[in-house]
N, C-alpha and C positions, 0 to 999 in steps of 0.2 A: 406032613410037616407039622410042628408042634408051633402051637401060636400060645403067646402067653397076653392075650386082651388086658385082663385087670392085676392088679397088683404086681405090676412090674417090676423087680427089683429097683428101679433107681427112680421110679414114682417118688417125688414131693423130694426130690434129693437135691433142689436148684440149689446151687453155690452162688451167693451174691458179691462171684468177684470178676471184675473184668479190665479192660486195658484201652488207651486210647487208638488200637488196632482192629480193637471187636468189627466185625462184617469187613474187614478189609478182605479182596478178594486178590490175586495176584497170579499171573502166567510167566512160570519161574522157569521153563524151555516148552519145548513141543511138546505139547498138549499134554502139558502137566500144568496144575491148577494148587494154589495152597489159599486153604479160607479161615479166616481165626474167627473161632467162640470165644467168645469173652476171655481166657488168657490162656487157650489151647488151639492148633493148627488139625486140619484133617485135611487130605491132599486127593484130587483126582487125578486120575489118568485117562484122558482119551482110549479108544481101540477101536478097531475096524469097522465094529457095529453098536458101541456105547460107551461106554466107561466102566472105571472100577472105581471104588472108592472105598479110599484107604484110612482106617479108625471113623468113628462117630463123634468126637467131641463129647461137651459139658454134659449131662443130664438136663431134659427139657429142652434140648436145642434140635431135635427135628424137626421143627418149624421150620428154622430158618433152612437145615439143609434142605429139604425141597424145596424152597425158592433161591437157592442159588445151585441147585440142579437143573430146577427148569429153566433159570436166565443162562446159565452157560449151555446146556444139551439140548435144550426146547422142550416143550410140553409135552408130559408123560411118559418123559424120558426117566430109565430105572437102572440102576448099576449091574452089569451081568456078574458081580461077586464083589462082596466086602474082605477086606482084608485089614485083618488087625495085627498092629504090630505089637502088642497088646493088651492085657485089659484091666490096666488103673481104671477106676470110673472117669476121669476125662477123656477117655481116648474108647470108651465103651457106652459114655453115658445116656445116645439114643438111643441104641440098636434097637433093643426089646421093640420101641415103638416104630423102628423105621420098618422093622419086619412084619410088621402087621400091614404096611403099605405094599410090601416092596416083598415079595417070594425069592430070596435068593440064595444063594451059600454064603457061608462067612468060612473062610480059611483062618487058620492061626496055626503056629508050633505046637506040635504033640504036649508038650511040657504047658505050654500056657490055656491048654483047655482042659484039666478042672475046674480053674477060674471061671470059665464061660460055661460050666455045663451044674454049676450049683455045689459041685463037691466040695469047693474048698474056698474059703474067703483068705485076701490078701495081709500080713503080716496089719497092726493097727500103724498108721501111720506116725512117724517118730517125733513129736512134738517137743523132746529133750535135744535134738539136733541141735549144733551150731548154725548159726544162721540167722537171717532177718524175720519179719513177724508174717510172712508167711507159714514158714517153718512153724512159727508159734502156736499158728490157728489150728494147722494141721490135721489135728485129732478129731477135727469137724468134721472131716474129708470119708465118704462112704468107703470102708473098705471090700465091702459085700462083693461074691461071687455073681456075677448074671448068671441066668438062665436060659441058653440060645436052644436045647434041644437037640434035634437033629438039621438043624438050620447048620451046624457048626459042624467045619470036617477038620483034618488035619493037611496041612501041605505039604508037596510032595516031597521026598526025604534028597530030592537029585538038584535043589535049590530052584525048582522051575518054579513059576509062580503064573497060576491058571487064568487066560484070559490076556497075561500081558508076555508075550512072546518075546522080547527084548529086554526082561527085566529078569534078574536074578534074587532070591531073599539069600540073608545074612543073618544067621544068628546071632546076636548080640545082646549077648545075658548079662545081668548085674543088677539091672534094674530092678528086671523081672525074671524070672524064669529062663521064661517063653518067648522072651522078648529078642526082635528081628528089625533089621531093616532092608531096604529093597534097594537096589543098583541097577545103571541104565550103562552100561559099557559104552556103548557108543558114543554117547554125549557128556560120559561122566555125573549121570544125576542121580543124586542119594536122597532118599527119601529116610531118615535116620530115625523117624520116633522118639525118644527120650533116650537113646544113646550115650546124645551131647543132644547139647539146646543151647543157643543161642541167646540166652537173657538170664541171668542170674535169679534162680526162680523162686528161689529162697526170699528175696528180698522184694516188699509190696514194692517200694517205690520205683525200681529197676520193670517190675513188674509192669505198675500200671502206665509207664512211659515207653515201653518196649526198648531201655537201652542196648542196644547191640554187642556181647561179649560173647564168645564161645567158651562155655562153663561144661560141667560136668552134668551127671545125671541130677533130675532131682534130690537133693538129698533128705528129705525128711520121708521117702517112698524107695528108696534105694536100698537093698538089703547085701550084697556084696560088691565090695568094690576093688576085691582082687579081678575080679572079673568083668564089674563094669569098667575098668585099668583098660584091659585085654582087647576088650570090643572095641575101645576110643581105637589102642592101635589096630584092629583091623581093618578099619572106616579109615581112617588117615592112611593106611598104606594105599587105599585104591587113588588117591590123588583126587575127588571131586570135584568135579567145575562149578556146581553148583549144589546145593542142600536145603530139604525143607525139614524142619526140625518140630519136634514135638510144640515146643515152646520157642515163642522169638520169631523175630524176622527171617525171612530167608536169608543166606546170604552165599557170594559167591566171589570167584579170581581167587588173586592173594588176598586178602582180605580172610576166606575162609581157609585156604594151604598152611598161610602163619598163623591161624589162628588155633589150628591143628595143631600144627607143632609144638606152639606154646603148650598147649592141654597137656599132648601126649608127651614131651621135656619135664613139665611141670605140676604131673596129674594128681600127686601126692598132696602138692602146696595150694592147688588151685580148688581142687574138686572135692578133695575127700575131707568130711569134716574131721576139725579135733577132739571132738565129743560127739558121744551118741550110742543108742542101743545098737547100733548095726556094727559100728564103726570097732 
């Protein structure tokens, strides 16, 4: 296995933005866990003999997730596989260093691992976008490829998702690529990634206060939105009881079904900007 010690990709990459949810941790069903870095979610899942743990959060934030590993698993408890839904730098931004802890596989979409393997770094992020002064800063925001190795495999093409038996992945591109989210039939639980988010992410002040709307993908890191359209309706057709979303609160009931609906009725007016290089 390839270990990358020094010069990590996302070394000295701390983003100094966060939310008044930062370290909240939360048990959103059975033994599903969603924890926010500073103004991104990474979600565990229980399993027979450990957990999985789904995306790494901010850059510099492996600190914290070993200790809200070991408070929820116990001590020297290690995820039997990462799974990235995947890999804007928030949602990639400890790996490099948790894998230096932690020997395990990182699963992702065939399509999203050039990103993870060094081949290719992500479009510059759209700082022309419509939008609040997130949007703005944007252009701060690392677009760099990681470098996982052979740490990094692809998942299996039959939507099984290794480790968690009950759970299906979902392709759901627009965002990114590569980009997936995971589904629990039984209980209805979506673990959605930047899909849809839950807080208008565009916007600091939405941001730093976690106000609760069901928006669209990020838009200043979004590159088609014929497509991220498509993925909203494939995630609203399963009916979810519950969702943990890239960005945002959890949320659940009607609350999150209407708030579906509005999206996918209104995806044009709500989600997609009027301006922009993507757009």
């Amino acid at each position: 296995m390839e270990h990358r010690q020094e010069n990590q990709t996302m070394d000295g990459k701390f983003i100094p933005m966060t939310s008044l949810t930062n370290g909240l941790v939360q048990q959103v069903a059975e033994g599903v866990f969603s924890y926010t870095i500073q103004i991104v979610n990474i979600a565990m899942v229980r399993t027979s003999n450990d957990f999985v743990l789904i995306d790494t959060g901010m850059p510099e934030s492996e600190e914290k997730i070993f200790e809200i590993v070991e408070e929820i698993f116990g001590e020297n408890a290690k995820p039997e596989a990462i799974i990235l839904t995947h890999g804007h730098f928030d949602h990639v931004g400890s790996i490099e260093k948790l894998l230096t802890q932690w020997d395990v596989p990182v699963y992702a979409h065939p399509l999203e691992i050039p990103y993870l393997t060094g081949q290719k770094n992500y479009p510059d992020p759209d700082g022309t976008v419509e939008g609040g002064l997130v949007a703005k800063i944007s252009p701060m925001f690392p677009n760099e490829g990681v470098h996982l190795g052979n740490h990094v495999k692809p998942l299996p093409d039959n939507g099984e998702l290794p480790h968690l038996s009950e759970w299906k992945w979902i392709h759901t591109p627009g965002h990114s690529d590569g980009h997936i989210s995971l589904f629990r039939e039984k209980d209805r639980t979506l673990i959605a990634g930047d899909a849809f988010i839950t807080v208008k992410q565009d916007s600091l002040a939405k941001v730093l206060v976690q106000e609760r709307e069901v928006n669209g993908p990020p838009r200043y890191l979004t590159t088609d939105w014929q497509l991220a359209k498509k993925s909203v309706e494939k995630l609203a057709a399963l009916h979810p009881r519950v969702a943990v979303t890239g960005h945002g609160l959890p949320m659940e009931g009607e609350e999150l079904e209407q708030g579906l609906t509005k999206l996918v009725n209104e995806f044009d007016t709500i989600a997609v900007p009027d301006y922009g290089k993507f757009v």
